[in-house]
N, C-alpha and C positions, 0 to 999 in steps of 0.2 A: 543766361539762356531764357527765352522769353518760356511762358506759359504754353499748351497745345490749348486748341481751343474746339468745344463742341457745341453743335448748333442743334437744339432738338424739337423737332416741332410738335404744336399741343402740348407745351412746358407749364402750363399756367394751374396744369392742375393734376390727379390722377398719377397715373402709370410715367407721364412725362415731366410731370414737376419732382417726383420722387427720383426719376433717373438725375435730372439737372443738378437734385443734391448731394446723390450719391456723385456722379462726376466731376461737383466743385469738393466734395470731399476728399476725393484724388489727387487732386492740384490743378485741375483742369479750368482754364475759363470759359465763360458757358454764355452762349444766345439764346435766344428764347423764343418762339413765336407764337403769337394765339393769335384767336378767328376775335371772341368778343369781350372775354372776359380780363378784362385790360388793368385793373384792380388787384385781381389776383396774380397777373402776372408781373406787376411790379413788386408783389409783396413775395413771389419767390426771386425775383433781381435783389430786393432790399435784403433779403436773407442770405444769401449769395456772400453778397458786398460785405455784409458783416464777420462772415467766413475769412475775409479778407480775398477771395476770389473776383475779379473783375465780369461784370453781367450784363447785358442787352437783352430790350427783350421787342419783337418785331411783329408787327398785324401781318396777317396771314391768314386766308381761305384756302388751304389745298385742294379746294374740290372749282377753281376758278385759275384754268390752268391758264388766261386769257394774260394772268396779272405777274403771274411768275417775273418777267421780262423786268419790271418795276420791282420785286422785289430783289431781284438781286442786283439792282440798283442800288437799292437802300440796303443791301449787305455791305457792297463793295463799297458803299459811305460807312458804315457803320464800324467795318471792320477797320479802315485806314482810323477814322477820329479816335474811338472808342477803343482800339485793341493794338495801334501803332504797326497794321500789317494788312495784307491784301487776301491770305489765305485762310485758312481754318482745316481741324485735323480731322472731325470725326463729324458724319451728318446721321442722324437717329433720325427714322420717317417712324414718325410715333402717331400723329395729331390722325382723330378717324373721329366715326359718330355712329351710334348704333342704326340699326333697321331690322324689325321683325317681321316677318310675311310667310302664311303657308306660298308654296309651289305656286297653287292654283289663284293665289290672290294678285301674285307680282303684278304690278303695272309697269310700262314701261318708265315711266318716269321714275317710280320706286328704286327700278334697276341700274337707271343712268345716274340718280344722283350718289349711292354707294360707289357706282362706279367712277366718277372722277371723283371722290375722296383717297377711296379706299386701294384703286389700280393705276386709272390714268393719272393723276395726281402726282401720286407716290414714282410714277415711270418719268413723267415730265419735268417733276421737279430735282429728282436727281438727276439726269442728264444738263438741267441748267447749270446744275452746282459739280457737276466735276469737274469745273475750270478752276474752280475757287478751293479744292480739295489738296493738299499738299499731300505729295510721294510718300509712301509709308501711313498714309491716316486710315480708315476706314469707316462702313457704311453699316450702321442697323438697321435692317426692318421689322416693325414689328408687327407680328401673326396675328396666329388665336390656333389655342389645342381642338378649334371646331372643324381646321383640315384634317385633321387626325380623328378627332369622334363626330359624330352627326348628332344634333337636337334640331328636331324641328322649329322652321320658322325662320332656321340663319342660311339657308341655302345661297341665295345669292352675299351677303357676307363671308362666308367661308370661301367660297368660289373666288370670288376677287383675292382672298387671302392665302388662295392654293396660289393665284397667279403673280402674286408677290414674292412667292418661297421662288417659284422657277427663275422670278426677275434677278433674285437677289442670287443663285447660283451661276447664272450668264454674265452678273456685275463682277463676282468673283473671278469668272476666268477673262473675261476684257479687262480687268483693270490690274489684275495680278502681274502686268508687266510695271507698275509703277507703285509696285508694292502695296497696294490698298484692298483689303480685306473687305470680305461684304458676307455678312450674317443675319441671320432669323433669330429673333428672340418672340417664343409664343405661349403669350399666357394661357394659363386655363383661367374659370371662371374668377373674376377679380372684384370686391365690392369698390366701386367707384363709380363717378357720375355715369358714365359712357352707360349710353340708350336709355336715358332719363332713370340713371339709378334701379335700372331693368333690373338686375339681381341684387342688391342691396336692400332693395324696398322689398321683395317677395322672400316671407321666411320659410315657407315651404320648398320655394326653387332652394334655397340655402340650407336647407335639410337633407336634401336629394343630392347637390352637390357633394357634400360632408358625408356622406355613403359611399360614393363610389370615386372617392378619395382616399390614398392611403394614409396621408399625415392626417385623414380624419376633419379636417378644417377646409371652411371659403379661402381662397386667397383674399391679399389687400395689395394696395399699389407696392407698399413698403416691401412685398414681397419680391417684388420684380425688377426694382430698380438697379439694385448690386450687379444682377448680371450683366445688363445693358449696360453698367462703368465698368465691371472686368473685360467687354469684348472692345472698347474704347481706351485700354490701357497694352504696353509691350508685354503684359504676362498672356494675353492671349494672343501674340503673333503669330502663332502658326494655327489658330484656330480661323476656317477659311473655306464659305460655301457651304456653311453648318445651318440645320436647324435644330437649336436649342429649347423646347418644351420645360419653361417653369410651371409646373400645375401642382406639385404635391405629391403627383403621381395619381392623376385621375385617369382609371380603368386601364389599369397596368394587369 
């Protein structure tokens, strides 16, 4: 029985290369996509491979919805050479980039580039890929605990991230006729590259965070990956149209 296979994009590092491990650590074979960092994403394919899990890894700007059309091109090559099938099980819309702005500074440029990342992106690029998605697979998106708490500066971030939770409950009941789940997985604050190492570089933000956290601690990617391979596995099949908050329990 062949392998299921999950494709997750912005795998090359962070929150998405931790999930790709945790999912090849499942038995899962695994795609990959990054924007530039093409080095790194070989070096989580090569570590894959060595797992004995089979690995691809694919360029991709989610925020360049122009090019989609071409990428799944180079899937449906990919997938036939590389994986001996035309489908794949489980798609993780992970791949995003930070942006910080009071209210009053947004540009609209500020606005539209989050926004084909982090909404239309994320709306367009799944709708390409549910042809490619096999009966019974399912879809993660991933959040942020800032739809839930407010810090300033991430308003239009969080925004785009409230309109990902609602995409991802309307995925849920259109596609629940063909058995395919669709879930939120939303971190809290996470030390990783994402928004130029925004919170990993400030120890006083990581002070602040570690307060009004109940396990007392920053998260790390390693924190978040596990769940995004349980909602990618049949021990979560009936889990469906969920938003799941890994934060620790920040301001519970």
């Amino acid at each position: 029985m062949a392998n299921k296979i999950a494709l997750i994009t912005g795998g090359s590092r962070g929150i998405g290369r931790d999930s790709a491990l945790k999912l090849a650590g499942k038995g899962l074979d695994i795609i990959i996509t990054y924007n530039t960092r093409v080095e790194d994403a070989r070096a989580v394919v090569a570590q894959i491979e060595a797992s004995g899990q089979k690995a691809a890894a694919l360029q991709l700007n989610t925020g360049v919805i122009s090019s989609f059309e071409d990428f799944a091109t180079q899937l449906k090559n990919t997938l036939s050479t590389h994986f001996g099938t035309d489908h794949f099980d489980y798609l993780v819309n992970n791949a995003g980039q930070g942006g910080y702005s009071a209210i009053s500074d947004v540009t609209e440029a500020f606005f539209d580039d989050l926004l084909n990342v982090h909404f239309k992106g994320v709306y367009f690029l799944t709708q390409k890929l549910i042809p490619f998605l096999n009966d019974g697979g399912g879809i993660v998106n991933i959040s942020s605990g800032l739809t839930r708490v407010s810090f300033p500066g991430s308003s239009v971030y969080a925004s785009l991230k409230t309109a990902v939770e609602t995409f991802t409950r309307y995925l849920a009941k259109e596609l629940g006729s063909k058995g395919i789940r669709a879930n939120v997985v939303a971190p809290g604050a996470t030390m990783t590259d994402f928004g130029g190492a925004h919170l990993r570089s400030n120890a006083d933000l990581q002070k602040n965070v570690s307060s009004i956290t109940a396990l007392g601690r920053v998260g790390t990617a390693e924190d978040i990956g596990g769940t995004v391979a349980f909602l990618c596995t049949d021990d979560a099949r009936w889990v469906n149209g969920q938003r799941i908050e890994v934060s620790g329990g920040m301001f519970v």
